[in-house]
C-alpha positions in Angstrom: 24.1 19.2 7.7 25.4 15.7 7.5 26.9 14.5 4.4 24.9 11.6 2.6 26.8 8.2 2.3 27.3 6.3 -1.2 25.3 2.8 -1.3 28.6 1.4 -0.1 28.5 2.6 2.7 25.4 1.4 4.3 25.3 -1.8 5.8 21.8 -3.4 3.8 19.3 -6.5 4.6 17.9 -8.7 1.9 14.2 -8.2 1.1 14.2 -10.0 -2.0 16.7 -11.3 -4.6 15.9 -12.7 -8.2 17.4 -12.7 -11.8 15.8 -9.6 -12.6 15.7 -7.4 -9.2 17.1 -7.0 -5.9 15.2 -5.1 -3.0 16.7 -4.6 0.4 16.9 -2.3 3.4 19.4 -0.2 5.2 20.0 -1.7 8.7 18.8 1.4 10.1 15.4 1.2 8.4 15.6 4.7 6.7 15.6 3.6 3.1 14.8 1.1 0.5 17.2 0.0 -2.3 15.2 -1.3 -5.5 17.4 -1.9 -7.8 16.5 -3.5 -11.4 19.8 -6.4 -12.7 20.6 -6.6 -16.4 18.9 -9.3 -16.9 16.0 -9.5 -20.2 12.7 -10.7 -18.7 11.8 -13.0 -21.7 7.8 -13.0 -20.5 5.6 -11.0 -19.0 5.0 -13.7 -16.2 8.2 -13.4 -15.3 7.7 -9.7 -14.8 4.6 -10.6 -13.1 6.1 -13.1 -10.6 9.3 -10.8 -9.8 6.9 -7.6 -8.8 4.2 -9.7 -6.9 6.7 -11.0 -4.7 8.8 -7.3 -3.9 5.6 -6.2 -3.1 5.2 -9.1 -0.2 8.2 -8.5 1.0 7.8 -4.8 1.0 4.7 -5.6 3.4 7.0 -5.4 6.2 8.1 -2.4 5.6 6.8 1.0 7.0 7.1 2.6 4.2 5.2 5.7 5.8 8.9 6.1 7.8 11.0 4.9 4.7 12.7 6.8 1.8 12.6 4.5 -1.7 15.3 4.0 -3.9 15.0 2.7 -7.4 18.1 2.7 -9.1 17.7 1.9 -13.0 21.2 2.5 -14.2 21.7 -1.4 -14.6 18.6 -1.9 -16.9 19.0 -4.3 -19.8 18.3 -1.7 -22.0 20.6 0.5 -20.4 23.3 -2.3 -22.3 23.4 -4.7 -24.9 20.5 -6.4 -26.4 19.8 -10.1 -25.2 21.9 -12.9 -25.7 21.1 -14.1 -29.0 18.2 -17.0 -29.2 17.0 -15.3 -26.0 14.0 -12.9 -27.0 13.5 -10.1 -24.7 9.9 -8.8 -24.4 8.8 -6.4 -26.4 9.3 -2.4 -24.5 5.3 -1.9 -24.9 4.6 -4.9 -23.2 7.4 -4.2 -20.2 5.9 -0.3 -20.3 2.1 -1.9 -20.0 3.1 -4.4 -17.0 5.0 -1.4 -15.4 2.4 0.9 -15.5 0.2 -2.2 -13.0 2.8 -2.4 -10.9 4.7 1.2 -10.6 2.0 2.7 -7.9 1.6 -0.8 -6.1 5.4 -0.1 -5.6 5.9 3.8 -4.9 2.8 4.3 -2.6 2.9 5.3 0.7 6.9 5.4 0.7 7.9 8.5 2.4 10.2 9.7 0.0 11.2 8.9 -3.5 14.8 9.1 -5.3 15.5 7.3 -8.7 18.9 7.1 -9.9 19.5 6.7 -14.0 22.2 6.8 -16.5 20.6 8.7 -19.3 18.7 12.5 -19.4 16.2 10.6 -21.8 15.5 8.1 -19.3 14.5 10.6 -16.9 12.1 12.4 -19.0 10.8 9.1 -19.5 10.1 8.5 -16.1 9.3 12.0 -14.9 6.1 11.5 -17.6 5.4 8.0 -16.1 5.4 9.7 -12.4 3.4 12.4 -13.5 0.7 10.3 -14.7 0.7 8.0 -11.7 0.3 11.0 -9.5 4.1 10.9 -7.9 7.0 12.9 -7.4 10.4 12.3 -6.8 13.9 13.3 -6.7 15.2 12.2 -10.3 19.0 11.6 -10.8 22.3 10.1 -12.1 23.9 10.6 -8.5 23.4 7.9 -5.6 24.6 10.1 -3.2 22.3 12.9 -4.6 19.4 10.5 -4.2 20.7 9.4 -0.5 20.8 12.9 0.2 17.1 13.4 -1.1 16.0 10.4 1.0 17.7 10.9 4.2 17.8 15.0 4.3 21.4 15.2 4.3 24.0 17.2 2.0 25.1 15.1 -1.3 
């Protein structure tokens, strides 16, 4: 069995590029790299406006033939609190506006890997997939998640 690559080592295309995410492709097609910046959204139109326009770009994608990737070790809240003056919103609202979103996102990918820093985080999320009828490979390892998503050895 091949051995999976790191993130590095994949040559990747832009899908879409903002203050708060980044979404491309592998040049191969094979997987989808969502990855959320460090960057507070301050309101929820922001949140909004970021999603809406991952999901246009992901309309080119066949997802059906494409693992997903959503790495969240870079989250604001996986570091400091915002830069004083600079409210972030508050974790309910980010958790409501998420739980809109989240399905628009995962569906119809055909395979799902999230990478996270913390084992509280992934509780977290295993109950949010749960509840949005999902399941994926949750873990702190990129090239676990690879692996996962392109059926090699990590």
């Amino acid at each position: 069995m091949p051995v999976a690559p790191a993130l590095a080592d994949l040559h990747w295309q832009p899908l879409h590029e903002d203050a708060w995410l980044s979404v491309r492709i592998d040049e191969s097609g094979r997987v989808v790299h969502y990855a959320r910046r460090r960057a507070h959204f301050e309101l929820v139109e922001h949140l909004e406006a970021s999603h809406q326009a991952v999901l246009t770009a992901l309309q080119t994608v066949p997802r059906t033939q494409v693992g997903l990737l959503v790495d969240l070790r870079d989250t604001p809240e996986a570091h400091a609190a915002p830069p004083s003056g600079r409210p972030a919103l508050r974790k309910e609202l980010i958790e409501a506006a998420m739980a809109r979103h989240r399905p628009k996102l995962l569906r119809d990918f055909g395979r799902l890997a999230f990478v996270l820093r913390t084992a509280v985080g992934k509780l977290q999320l295993d109950r949010h997939l749960r509840n949005d009828g999902f399941t994926a490979h949750i873990t702190s390892d990129e090239r676990e998640a690879l692996a996962h998503l392109l059926g090699a050895a990590p």
